[in-house]
C-alpha positions as MATLAB code, in Angstrom:
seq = 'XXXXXXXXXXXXXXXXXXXXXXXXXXXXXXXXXXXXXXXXXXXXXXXXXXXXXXXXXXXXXXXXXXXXXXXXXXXXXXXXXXXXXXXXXXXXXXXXXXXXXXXXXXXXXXXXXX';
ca = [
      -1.264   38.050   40.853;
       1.239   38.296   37.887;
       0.447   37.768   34.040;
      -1.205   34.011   33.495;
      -1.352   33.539   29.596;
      -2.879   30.290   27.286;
      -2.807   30.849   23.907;
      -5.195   28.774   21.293;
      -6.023   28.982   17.586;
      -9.603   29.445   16.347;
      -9.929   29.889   12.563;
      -6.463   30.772   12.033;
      -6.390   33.397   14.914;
      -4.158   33.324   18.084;
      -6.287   34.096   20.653;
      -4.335   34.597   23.939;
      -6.194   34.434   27.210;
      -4.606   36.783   29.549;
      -5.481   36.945   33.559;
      -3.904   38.936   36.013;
      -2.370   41.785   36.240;
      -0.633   43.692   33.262;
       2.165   45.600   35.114;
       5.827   47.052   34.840;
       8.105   44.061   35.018;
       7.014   40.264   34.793;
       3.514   41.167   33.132;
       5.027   43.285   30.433;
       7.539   40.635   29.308;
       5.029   38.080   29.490;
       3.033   39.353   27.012;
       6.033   40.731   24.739;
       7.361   37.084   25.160;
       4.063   35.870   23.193;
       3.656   38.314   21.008;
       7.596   37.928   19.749;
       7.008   34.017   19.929;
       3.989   33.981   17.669;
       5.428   36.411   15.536;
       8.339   33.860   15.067;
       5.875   30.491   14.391;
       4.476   33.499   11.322;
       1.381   33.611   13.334;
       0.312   37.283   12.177;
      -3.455   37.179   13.668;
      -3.528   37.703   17.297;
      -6.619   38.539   19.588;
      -5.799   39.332   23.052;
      -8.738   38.515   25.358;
      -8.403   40.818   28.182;
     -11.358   39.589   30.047;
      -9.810   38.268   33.256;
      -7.334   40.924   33.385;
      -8.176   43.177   36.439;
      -5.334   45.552   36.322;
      -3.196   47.463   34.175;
      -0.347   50.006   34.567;
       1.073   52.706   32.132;
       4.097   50.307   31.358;
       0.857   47.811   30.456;
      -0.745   50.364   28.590;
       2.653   50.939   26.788;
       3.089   47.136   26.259;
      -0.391   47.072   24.440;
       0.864   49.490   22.407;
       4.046   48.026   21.772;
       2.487   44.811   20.586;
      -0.012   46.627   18.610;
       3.356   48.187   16.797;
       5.245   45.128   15.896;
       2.331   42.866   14.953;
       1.189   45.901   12.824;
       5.003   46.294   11.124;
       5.007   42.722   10.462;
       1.887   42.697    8.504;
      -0.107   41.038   10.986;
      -3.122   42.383   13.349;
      -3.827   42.220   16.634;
      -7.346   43.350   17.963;
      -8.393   43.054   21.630;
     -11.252   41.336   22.754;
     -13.974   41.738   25.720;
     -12.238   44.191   27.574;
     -12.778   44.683   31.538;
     -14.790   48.273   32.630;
     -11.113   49.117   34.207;
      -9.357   48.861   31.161;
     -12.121   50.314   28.673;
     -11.884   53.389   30.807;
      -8.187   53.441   30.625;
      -8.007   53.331   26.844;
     -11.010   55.958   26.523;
      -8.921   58.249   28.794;
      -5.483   57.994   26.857;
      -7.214   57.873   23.341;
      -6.196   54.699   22.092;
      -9.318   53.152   22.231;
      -9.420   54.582   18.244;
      -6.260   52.826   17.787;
      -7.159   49.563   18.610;
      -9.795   47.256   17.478;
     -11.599   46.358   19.960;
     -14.479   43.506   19.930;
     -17.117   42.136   23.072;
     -17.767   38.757   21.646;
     -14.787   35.952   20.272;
     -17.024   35.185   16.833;
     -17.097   38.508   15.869;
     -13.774   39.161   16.433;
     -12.120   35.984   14.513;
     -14.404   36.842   11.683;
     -12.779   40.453   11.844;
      -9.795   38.898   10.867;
     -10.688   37.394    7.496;
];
């Protein structure tokens, strides 16, 4: 199953539902695709809400990180939210679960923002 994506605004923040699989290829652009498109609309808070996302690859892990970079260089933020075991593990192994800010609940992570 490729990248699904919905994106909706809570308080301000773009919080993008992503299920699926985040993978070299289709799942990588898809989620550079949103992240550029929101970017564009000047949409500079985005929360990424891995929950339903039951796989990721090191060119997914690398897209993460990519993200993280340009929202970051555009004076924006980007934070993850409720993360799967799979992909908490994955982050704790490479060391960028310091990098990113990661939340378990959607309040506490759109009040993070303000």
């Amino acid at each position: 199953m490729n990248l699904k994506t919905t994106t909706r605004q809570v308080d301000g923040v773009n919080i993008v539902d992503c299920s699926g699989r985040i993978t070299l290829g289709e799942g990588s652009v898809v989620l550079r695709d949103i992240v550029k498109d929101l970017l564009g609309k000047g949409q500079k808070k985005i929360l990424l809400n891995l929950g339903e996302v039951n796989y990721i690859d090191s060119s997914g892990i690398g897209e993460l990180v990519s993200a993280y970079t340009t929202v970051k260089n555009q004076g924006g933020e980007l934070k993850l939210l409720n993360l799967t075991k799979k992909v908490h593990d994955l982050l704790q192994i490479t060391k960028l679960y310091t990098v990113f800010d990661v939340k378990d609940d959607e309040t506490s992570a759109v009040k993070a923002f303000r």
